[in-house]
C-alpha positions as CSV (number, residue, x, y, z in Angstrom):
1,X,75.7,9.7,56.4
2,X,75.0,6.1,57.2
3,X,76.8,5.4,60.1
4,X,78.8,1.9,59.9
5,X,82.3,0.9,61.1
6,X,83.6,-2.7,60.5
7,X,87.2,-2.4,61.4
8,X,89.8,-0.1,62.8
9,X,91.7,0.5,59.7
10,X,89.6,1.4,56.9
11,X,89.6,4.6,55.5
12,X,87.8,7.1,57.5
13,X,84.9,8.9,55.8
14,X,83.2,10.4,59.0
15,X,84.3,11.5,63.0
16,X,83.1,12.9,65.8
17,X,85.1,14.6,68.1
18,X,84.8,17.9,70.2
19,X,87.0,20.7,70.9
20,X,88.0,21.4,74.5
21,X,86.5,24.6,75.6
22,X,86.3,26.5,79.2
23,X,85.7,22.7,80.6
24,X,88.8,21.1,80.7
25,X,90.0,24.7,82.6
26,X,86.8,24.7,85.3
27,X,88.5,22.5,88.2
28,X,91.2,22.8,90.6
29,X,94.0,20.5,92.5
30,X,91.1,19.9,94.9
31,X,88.9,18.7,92.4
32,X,90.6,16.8,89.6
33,X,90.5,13.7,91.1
34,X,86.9,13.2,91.1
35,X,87.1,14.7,87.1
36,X,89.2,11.9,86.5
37,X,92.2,13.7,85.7
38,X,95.2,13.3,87.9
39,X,96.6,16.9,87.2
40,X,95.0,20.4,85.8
41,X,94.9,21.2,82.0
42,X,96.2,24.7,80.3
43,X,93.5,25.6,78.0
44,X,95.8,27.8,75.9
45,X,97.8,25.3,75.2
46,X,95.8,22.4,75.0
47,X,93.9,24.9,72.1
48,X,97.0,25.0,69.9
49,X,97.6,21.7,70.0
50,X,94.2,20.6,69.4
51,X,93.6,22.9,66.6
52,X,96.7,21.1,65.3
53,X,94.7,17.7,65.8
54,X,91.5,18.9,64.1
55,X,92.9,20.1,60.9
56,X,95.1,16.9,59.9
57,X,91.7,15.3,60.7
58,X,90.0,17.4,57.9
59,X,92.8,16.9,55.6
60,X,91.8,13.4,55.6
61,X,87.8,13.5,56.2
62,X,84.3,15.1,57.4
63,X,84.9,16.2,60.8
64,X,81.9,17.0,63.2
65,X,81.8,18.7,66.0
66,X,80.0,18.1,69.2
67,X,78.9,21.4,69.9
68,X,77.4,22.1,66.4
69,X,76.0,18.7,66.5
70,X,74.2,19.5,69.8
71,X,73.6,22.9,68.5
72,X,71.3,21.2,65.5
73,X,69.4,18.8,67.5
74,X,68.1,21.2,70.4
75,X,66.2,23.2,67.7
76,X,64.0,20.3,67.2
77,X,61.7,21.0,70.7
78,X,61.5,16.9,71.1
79,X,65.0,16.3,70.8
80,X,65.6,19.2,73.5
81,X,62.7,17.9,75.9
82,X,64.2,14.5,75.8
83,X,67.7,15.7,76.2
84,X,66.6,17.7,79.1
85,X,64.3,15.2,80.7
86,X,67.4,12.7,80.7
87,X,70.2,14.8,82.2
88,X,67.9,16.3,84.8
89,X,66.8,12.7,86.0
90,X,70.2,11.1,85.6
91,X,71.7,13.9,87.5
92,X,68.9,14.1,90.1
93,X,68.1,17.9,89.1
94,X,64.3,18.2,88.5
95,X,64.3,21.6,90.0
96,X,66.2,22.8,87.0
97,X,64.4,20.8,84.1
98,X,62.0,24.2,83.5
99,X,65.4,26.5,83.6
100,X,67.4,24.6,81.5
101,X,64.3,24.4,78.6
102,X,64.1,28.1,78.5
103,X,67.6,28.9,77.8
104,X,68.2,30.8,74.5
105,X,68.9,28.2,72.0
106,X,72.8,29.1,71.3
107,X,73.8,29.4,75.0
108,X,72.2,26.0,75.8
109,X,74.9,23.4,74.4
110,X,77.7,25.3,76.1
111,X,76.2,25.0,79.3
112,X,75.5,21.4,79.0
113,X,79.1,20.8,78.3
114,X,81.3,23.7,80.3
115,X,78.7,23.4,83.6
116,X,76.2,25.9,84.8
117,X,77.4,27.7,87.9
118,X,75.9,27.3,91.3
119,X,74.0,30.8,92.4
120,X,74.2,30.6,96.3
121,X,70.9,32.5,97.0
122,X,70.4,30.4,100.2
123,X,71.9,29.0,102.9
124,X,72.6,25.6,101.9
125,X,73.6,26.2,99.0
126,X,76.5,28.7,100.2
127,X,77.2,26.0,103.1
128,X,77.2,23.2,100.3
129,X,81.2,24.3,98.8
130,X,79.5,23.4,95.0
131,X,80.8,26.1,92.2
132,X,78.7,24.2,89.7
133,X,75.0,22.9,90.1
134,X,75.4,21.6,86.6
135,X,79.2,20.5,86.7
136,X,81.1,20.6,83.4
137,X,82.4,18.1,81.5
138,X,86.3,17.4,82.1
139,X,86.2,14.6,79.4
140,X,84.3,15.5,77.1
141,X,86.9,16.1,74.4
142,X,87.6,11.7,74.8
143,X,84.9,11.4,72.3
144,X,85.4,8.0,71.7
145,X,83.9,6.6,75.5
146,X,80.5,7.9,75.0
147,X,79.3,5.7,72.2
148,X,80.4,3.4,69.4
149,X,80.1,2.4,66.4
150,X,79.7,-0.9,65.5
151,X,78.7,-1.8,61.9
152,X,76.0,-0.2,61.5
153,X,74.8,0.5,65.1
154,X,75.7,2.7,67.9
155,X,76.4,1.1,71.1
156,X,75.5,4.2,73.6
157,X,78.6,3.6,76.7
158,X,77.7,3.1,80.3
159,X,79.8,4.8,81.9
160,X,81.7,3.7,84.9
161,X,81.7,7.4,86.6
162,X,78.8,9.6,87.4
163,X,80.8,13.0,85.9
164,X,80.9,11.2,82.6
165,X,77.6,10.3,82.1
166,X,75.9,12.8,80.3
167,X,78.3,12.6,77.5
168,X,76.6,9.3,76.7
169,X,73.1,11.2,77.2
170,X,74.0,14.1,74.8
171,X,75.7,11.4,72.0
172,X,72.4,9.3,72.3
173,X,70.2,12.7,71.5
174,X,72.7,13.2,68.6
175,X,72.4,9.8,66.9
176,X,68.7,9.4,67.7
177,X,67.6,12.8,66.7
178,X,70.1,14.3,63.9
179,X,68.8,14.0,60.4
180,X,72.4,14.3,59.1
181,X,73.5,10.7,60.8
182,X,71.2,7.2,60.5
183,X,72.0,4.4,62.5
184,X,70.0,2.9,65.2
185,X,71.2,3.1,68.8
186,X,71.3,0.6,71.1
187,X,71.9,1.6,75.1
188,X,72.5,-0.4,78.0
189,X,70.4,1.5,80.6
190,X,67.5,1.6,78.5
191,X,67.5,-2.5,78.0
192,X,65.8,-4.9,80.3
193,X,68.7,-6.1,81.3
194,X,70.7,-3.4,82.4
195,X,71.8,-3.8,85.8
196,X,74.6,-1.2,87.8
197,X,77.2,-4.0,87.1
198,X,77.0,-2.9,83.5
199,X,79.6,-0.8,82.7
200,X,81.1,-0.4,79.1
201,X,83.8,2.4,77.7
202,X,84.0,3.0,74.5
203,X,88.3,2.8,74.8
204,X,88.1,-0.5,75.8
205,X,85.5,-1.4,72.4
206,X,87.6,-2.5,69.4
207,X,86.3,-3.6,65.8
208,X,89.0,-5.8,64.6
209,X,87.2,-7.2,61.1
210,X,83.2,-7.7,60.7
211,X,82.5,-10.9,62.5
212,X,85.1,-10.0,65.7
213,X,85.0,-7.6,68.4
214,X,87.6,-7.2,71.0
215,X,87.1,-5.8,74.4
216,X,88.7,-4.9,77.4
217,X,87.7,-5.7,80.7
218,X,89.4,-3.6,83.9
219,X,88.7,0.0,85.4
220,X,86.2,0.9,83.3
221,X,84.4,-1.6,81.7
222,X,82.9,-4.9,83.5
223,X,82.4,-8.3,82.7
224,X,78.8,-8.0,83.0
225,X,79.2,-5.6,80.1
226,X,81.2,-7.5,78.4
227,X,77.7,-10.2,78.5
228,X,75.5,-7.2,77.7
229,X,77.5,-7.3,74.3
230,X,77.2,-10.9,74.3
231,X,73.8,-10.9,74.5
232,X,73.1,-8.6,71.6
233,X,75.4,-10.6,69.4
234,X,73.3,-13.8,70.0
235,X,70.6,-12.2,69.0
236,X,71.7,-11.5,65.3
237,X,71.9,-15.6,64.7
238,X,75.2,-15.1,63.3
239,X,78.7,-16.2,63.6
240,X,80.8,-13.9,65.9
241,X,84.3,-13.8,67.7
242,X,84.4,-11.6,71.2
243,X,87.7,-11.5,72.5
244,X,88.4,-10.5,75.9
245,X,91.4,-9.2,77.5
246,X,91.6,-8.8,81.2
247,X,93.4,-5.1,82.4
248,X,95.0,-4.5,85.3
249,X,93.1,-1.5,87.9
250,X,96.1,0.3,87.9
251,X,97.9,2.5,87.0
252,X,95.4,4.8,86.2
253,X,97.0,4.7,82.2
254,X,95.5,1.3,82.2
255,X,92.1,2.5,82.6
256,X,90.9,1.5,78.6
257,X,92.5,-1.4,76.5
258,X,93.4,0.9,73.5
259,X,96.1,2.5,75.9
260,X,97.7,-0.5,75.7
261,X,97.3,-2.4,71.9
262,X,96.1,-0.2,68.7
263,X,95.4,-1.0,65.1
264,X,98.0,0.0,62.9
265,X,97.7,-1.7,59.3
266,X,96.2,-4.9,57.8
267,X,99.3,-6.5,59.3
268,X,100.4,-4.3,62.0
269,X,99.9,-3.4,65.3
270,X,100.9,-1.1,68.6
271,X,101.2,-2.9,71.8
272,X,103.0,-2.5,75.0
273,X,104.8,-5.0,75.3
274,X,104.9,-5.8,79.0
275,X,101.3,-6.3,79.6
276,X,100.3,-7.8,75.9
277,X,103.1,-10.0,75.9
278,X,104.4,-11.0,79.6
279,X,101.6,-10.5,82.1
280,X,100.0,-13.9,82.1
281,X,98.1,-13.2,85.5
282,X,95.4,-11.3,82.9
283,X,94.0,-13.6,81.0
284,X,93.1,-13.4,76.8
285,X,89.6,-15.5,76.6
286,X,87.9,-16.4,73.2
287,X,84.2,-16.7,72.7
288,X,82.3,-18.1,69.8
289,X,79.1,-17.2,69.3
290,X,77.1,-18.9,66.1
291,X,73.2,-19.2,65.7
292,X,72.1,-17.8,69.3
293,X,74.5,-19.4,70.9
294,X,77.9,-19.9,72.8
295,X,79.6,-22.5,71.1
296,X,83.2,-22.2,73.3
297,X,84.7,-20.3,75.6
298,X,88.5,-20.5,75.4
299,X,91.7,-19.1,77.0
300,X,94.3,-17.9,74.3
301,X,97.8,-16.9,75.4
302,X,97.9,-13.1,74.6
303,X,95.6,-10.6,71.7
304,X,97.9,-11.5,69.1
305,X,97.3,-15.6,69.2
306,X,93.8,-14.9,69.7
307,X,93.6,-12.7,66.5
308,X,96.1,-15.4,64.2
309,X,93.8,-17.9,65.0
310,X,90.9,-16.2,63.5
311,X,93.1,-15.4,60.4
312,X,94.3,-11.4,61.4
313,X,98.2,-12.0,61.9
314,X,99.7,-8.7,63.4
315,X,103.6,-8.1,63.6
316,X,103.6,-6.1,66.9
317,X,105.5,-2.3,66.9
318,X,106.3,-1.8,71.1
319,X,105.4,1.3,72.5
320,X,108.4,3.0,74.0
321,X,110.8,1.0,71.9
322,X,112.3,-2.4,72.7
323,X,115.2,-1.7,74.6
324,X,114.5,-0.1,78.0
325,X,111.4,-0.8,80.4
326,X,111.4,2.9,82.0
327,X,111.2,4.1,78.6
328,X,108.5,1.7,77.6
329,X,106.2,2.6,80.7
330,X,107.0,6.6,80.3
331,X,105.5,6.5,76.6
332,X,102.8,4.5,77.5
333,X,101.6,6.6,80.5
334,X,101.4,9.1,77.9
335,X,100.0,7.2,75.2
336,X,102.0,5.9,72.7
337,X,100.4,3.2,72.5
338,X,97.0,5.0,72.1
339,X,97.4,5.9,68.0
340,X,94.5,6.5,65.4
341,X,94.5,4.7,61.8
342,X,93.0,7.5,59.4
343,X,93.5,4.5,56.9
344,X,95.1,1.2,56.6
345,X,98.8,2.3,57.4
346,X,98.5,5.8,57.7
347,X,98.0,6.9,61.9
348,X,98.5,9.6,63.7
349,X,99.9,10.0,67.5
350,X,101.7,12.3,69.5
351,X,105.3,13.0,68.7
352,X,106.1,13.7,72.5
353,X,106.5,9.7,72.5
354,X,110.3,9.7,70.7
355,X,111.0,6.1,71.0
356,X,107.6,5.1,69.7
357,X,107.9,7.2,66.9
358,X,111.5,6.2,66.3
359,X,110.0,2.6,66.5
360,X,107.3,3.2,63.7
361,X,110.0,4.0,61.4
362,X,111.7,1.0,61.8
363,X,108.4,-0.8,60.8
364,X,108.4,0.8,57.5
365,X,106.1,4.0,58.4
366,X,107.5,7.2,57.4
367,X,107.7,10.3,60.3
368,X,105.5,13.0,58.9
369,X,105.5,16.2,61.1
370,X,101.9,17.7,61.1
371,X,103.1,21.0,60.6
372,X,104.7,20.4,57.3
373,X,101.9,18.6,56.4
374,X,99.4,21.3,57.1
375,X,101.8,23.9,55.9
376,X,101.7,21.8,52.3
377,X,105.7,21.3,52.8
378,X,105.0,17.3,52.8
379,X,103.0,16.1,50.0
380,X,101.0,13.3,51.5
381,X,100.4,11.8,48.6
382,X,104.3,10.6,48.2
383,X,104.0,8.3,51.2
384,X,102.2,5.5,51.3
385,X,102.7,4.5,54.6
386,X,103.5,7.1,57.4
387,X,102.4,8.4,60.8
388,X,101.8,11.6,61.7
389,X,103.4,13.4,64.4
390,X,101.1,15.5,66.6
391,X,102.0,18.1,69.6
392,X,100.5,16.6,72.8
393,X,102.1,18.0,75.6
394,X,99.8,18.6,77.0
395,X,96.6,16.7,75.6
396,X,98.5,13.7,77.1
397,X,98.4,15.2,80.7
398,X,94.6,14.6,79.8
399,X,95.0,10.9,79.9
400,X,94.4,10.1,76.5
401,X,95.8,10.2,72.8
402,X,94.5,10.1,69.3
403,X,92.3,7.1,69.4
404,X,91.0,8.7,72.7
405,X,89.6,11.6,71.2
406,X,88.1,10.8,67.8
407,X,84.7,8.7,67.3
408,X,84.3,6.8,63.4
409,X,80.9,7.0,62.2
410,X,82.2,5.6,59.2
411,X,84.8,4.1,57.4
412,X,85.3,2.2,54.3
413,X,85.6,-1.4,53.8
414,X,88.8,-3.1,54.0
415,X,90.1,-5.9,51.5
416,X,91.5,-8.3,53.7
């Protein structure tokens, strides 16, 4: 597959995206805060939901998986040296590079991901209160962080949190190493100019159309990445749009830009509306980049005048509804905001978020519940436009929704 994404509408052909396992289970109240999460997940039902997740996404295109991804690679010895090699440095684990290279092939990728426990065969090390000497990875299943796609590149993430970091490691194996998948990667840490300022997310990296891309700057991605970007696009000689908003620290719901604005159509889009629309004190800024060069930095008054000016007008759809601001800030904190285009009007998102939902349909999309879809009740092929409710009780407690969790490799072009 050649990997290339030039917007965040067009119909999906390819995604990555991995199912939780035994990870998202191995923490505790004590814990979760330094996993990022701010409560503990139930595998079971996380499982039922996801499953729900994973097959409307193979209704509608190739779905791969993490796991089988990682699986594929490690048989190739370089690509497993050269995995191994980078987590054991990144992680400061030398001792266990030899250990971790002589692991039976099929037990490998799960311990990479769900954490190798912590044999306490010495004093320090039953004194030291680890479980884990290789801890697992709580986010994994947020596929989207660890790399994007950006026409026909992928951007390898740095991420802003140690515990996260070798999800960008094992997606930089996959797309260097996987015959399946060509693209060329490009990765912050591994530039000269990398720095520790650097830090870039892939839920704060949007695609808007071809010559824009849209970023976030807040919790988890920096200014200084935001430059690294900049950087790379002057290289290219070509005329570019980056535009910048500025995210508020917290609440912790604010930690990526898509968990506040989404692409929903050619025309459409999902904001909440108290930070897109009425917090001024965070700042929309416009650069223009043509032949190697800066041509004008400029402040805009919010994402949606930024875009109109550049010829993308977006009628806005509020998260939580219009009419009540508790309502608004309860859907967003559980991402309602945070939905997936499988195709220019066609998105899925959870259906825990009523008022959202109930929103949608007032902007012309039609409520399709996933279970009649899968089931074959709902003929998808009658609706035109539509989004598709998901159960996500419990995936939301995860801090993240649709967009969250799935990674385009590829997508068709859109005809704007």
């Amino acid at each position: 597959m050649l990997v290339n994404v030039s917007s965040e509408i067009g119909k999906l052909n390819g995604v990555i995206v991995h199912t939780p396992g035994k990870e998202v289970e191995n923490m505790t109240p004590k814990n979760a805060e330094r996993a990022l999460y701010s409560d503990i997940l139930n595998l079971s039902v996380i499982d039922r939901e996801y499953t729900s997740f994973n097959k409307i996404l193979t209704k509608f295109t190739k779905v791969y998986e993490v796991t089988e991804l990682l699986t594929e690679i490690i048989e190739n010895k370089e690509a497993r040296t050269s995995l191994i090699n980078s987590i054991c440095k990144n992680e400061n684990i030398v001792e266990l590079k030899e250990h971790l290279l002589e692991l039976p092939l099929d037990k490998l990728p799960k311990i990479l991901i769900e954490g190798l426990p912590l044999i306490k065969d010495n004093l320090t090390k039953y004194l030291s209160g680890k479980r884990y000497l290789l801890e697992p990875l709580h986010n994994a299943f947020f596929t989207r962080d660890a790399s994007i796609t950006i026409r026909d590149k992928v951007l390898i993430a740095a991420m802003s949190n140690n515990v996260r970091k070798r999800e960008s490691i094992i997606m930089e194996a996959i797309f260097n190493f996987h015959p399946k998948l060509k693209t060329e990667t490009v990765n912050p840490i591994s530039s000269q100019f990398y720095n520790n300022k650097i830090t870039i997310e892939g839920g704060d990296v949007f695609v808007p159309r071809e010559d824009i891309i849209m970023l976030g700057v807040g919790a988890r991605t920096t200014s200084e990445g935001v430059d690294f970007i900049l950087e790379r696009v002057k290289e290219n000689k070509e005329k570019r749009h980056i535009i910048i908003q500025e995210l508020p620290q917290k609440p912790e719901s604010f930690i990526h830009l898509d968990m506040v604005f989404t692409f929903l159509d050619k025309n459409q889009c999902m904001i909440y509306e108290p930070l897109i629309k009425h917090r001024y004190d965070y700042r929309t800024i416009h650069i223009t980049v043509d032949n190697g060069k800066v041509k004008s930095i400029t402040e805009r008054k919010d994402l949606l005048e930024a875009l109109a000016i550049l010829g993308l007008y977006l009628s806005p759809v509020n998260c939580g509804g219009k009419s009540d601001l508790w309502t608004q800030e309860r859907e967003q904190w559980h991402s309602g905001a945070n939905l997936f285009a499988l195709a220019p009007g066609q998105v899925i998102g959870y259906a825990r978020n009523q008022n959202t939902i109930e929103e949608l349909s007032k902007h012309g999309f039609d409520t399709l519940d996933s279970k009649d879809v899968l089931s074959g009740k709902i003929n998808i092929e009658d609706h035109k436009k539509f989004v598709i409710t998901l159960p996500g009780s419990e995936l939301a407690r995860g801090g993240g929704g649709c967009r969250c969790m799935t990674m385009p490799i590829k997508r068709e072009q859109v005809s704007w």
